[in-house]
N, C-alpha and C positions, 0 to 999 in steps of 0.2 A: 036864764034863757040865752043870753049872749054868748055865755062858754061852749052851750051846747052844740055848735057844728063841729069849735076846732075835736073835742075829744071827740067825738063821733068818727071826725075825718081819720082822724092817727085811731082809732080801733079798729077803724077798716082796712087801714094799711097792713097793722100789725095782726091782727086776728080773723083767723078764717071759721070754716067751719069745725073744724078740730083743733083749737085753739090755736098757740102760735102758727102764723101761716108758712109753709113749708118753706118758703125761701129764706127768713130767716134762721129756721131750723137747719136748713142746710149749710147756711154763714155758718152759722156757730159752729156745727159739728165742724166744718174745715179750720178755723181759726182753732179749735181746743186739738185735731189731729196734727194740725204744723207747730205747738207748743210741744205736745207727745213727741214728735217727730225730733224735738231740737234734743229735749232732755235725754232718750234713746238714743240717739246719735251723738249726744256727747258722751254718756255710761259708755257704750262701744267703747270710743277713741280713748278713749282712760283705762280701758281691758286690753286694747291695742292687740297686735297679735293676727291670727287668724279670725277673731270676732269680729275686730275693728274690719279685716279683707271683706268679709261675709255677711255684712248686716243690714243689707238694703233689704231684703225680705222680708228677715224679722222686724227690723224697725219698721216697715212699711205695716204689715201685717198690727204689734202691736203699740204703733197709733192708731189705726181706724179702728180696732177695739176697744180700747181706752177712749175716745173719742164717741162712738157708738154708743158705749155704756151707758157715757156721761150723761149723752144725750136723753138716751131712753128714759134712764132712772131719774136724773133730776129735770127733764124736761116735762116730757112723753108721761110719766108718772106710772112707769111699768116696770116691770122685771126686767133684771139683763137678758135673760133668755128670749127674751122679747123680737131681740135683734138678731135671733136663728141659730145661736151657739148653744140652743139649751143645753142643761144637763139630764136629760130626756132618755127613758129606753130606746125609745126609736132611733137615736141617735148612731148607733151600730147598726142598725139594720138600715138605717140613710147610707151609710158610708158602704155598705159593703154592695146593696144597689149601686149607688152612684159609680163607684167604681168597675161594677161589672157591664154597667150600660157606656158608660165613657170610652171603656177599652173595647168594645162591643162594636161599639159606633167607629172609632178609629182602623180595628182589624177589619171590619168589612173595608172600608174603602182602599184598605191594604189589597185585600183579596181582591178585587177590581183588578188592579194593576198588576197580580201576580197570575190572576188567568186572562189578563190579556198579554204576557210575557214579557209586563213593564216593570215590575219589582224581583229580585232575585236577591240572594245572599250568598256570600263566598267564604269561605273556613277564614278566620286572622289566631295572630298568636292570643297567648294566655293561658291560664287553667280555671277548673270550677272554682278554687276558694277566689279566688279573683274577678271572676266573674258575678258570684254571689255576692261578694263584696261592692262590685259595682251597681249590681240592681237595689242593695240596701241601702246604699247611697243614697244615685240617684231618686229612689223613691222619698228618701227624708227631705232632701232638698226640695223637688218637684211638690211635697205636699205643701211645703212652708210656702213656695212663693202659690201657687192654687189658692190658699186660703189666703192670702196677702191681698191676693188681687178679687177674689171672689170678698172681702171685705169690703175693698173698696170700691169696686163698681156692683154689685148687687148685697151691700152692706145700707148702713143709714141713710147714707144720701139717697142712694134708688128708692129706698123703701117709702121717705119721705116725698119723693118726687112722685111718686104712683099715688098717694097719698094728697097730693097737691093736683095734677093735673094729671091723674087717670094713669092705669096702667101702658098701652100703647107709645103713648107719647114719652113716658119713663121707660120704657124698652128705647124704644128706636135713637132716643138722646144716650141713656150710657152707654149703646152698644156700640155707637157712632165712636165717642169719646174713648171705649175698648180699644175699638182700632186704633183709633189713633194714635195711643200710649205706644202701638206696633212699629209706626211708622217709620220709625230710625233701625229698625232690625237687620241685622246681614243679607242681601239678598231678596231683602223686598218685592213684592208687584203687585199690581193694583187685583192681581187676582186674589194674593196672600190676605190684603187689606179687604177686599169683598168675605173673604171664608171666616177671615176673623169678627168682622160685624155680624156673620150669620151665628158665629158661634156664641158673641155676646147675645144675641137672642134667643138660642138655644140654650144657654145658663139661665138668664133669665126667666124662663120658661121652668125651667130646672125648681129653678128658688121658688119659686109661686105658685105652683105646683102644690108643693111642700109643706112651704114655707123654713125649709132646715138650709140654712148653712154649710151645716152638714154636706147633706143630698148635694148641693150644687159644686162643692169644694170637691167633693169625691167622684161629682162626674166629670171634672176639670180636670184633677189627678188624675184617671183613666184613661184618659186619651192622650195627655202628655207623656203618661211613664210607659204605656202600650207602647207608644210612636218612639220616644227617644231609648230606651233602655230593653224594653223586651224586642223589641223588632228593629233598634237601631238607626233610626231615621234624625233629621235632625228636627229638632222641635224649634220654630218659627226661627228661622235661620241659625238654631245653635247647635254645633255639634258636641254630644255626649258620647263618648267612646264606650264602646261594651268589649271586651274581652268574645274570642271564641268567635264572631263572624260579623261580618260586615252588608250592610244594605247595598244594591246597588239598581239604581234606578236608570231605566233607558225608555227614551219617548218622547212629547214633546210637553215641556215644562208646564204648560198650562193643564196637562193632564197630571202629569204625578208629582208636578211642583218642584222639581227640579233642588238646586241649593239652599231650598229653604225650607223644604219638609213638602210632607203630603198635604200641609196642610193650605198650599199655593196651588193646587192642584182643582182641578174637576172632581176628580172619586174623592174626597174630602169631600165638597160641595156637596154632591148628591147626598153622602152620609149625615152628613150637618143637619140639611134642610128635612129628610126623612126620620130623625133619630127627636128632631122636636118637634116634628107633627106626631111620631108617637108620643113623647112625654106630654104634648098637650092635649091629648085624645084619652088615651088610656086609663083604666080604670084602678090600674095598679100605684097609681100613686096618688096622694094624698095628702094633707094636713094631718097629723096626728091633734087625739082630745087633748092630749100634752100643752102641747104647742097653743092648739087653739084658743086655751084657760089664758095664755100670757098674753093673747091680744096684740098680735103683731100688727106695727102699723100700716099694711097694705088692708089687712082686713077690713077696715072701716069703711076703706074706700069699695074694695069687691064685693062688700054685703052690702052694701047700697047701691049700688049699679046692678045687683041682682033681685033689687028690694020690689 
């Protein structure tokens, strides 16, 4: 009888309603992604070269999968696909969505600014294979870091924190911490850092939805490769040069965001906030039976909240 408050006290520390309690599910997961992170990042510097110039994405990328896994499978007691990577049919048809709603969402707010006579494009040098050249680029790079970051902010950590303390509060916390990751970007403004909070809510939104990885990575892609590569704009202060013609914005920066993309911009904003109240209305999207078999960790918490 004597022993019985201390274990009591440390099971209630440690043990929630889904067994380990989310915070330290989320320690761990960060502690085993910064060990991925070290051994990735030394592999690089030992290939040196162009890998070693280039490998903040993929290393970013896969440690918080390696990390994720880890966690799902030897923690969680689920599938890796658990964590929204399935190897699912739906998987292609998430991506090929996400991407046409992403760049969907980005060209309209395009379109704002070009019938209000605030976007224009001008002829620049180049040719097609150079140009082609460039969109295939940019689109491999632009998916790697999308999935990089869609891993790490609506990867395990989110999923577990939705999981711990309700959906809401795990939007408005990682989407807060999304911007943030922003806030050293070229040409910054508190408007660029409001559009990008909206938009980690709209991914989020995206993922839960879902529940794919997928889906969210490829509405992320959409809107970056639309904005920097098909229509030339710079993507949160970076310029990607396209071959064949150039963007050129006039007005005032709070509307078309000026040096740092549209996405500092008003017509962003409005597309943002309309682009996830559709994704969170709509009937067209979904959980696949796929997905749902592997039991992702949000679901416990959503089918209880709806119980």
């Amino acid at each position: 009888m004597e022993d019985a408050a201390p274990r009591s006290g440390i099971h209630w520390i440690l043990q929630g309603p889904y067994g380990l309690r989310a915070g330290w599910r989320i320690l761990g997961y960060f502690l085993l992604a910064a060990g991925a992170g070290v051994i990735l990042t030394s592999i690089a510097a030992a290939i040196g070269g162009r890998v070693a110039e280039n490998a903040a994405f993929p290393v970013m990328l896969g440690s918080a999968l390696l990390a994720g896994w880890g966690m799902v499978v030897f923690v969680d007691r689920r599938r890796p696909g658990a964590l929204g990577f399935a190897a699912d049919p739906a998987a292609a048809k998430d991506s090929a969505a996400g991407l046409g709603i992403g760049g969907a969402m980005l060209g309209a707010a395009v379109v704002l600014l070009a019938v209000a006579r605030m976007a224009r494009w001008v002829a620049d040098e180049g040719t097609m294979p150079e140009y082609v050249a460039a969109l295939a680029t940019s689109f491999a790079f632009l998916a790697v870091a999308a999935a990089a970051e869609e891993a790490v902010f609506r990867g395990y950590a989110f999923q577990a924190l939705v999981q711990g303390v309700g959906v809401w509060p795990a939007v408005v916390g990682s989407s807060a911490l999304f911007a943030l990751l922003h806030a050293n970007n070229p040409h910054v403004t508190p408007v660029a850092l409001a559009n990008i909070f909206l938009a980690g809510v709209m991914l989020a939104v995206a993922y839960l939805r879902t529940r794919s990885l997928w889906f969210a990575t490829a509405v992320h892609l959409g809107w970056n490769w639309t904005m920097a590569s098909l229509l030339d704009f710079p993507v949160s202060g970076i310029e990607m040069h396209v071959p064949l013609y150039t963007a050129r914005e006039t007005g005032p920066d709070w509307v078309t965001g000026g040096s740092f993309g549209p996405e500092a911009g008003l017509a962003a904003s409005l597309a943002i906030i309309a682009g996830t109240v559709w994704m969170w209305r709509t009937r067209w999207l979904g959980e696949s039976p796929r997905m749902r078999a592997l039991r992702p960790l949000v679901d416990d918490r959503i089918a209880e909240a709806h119980a």
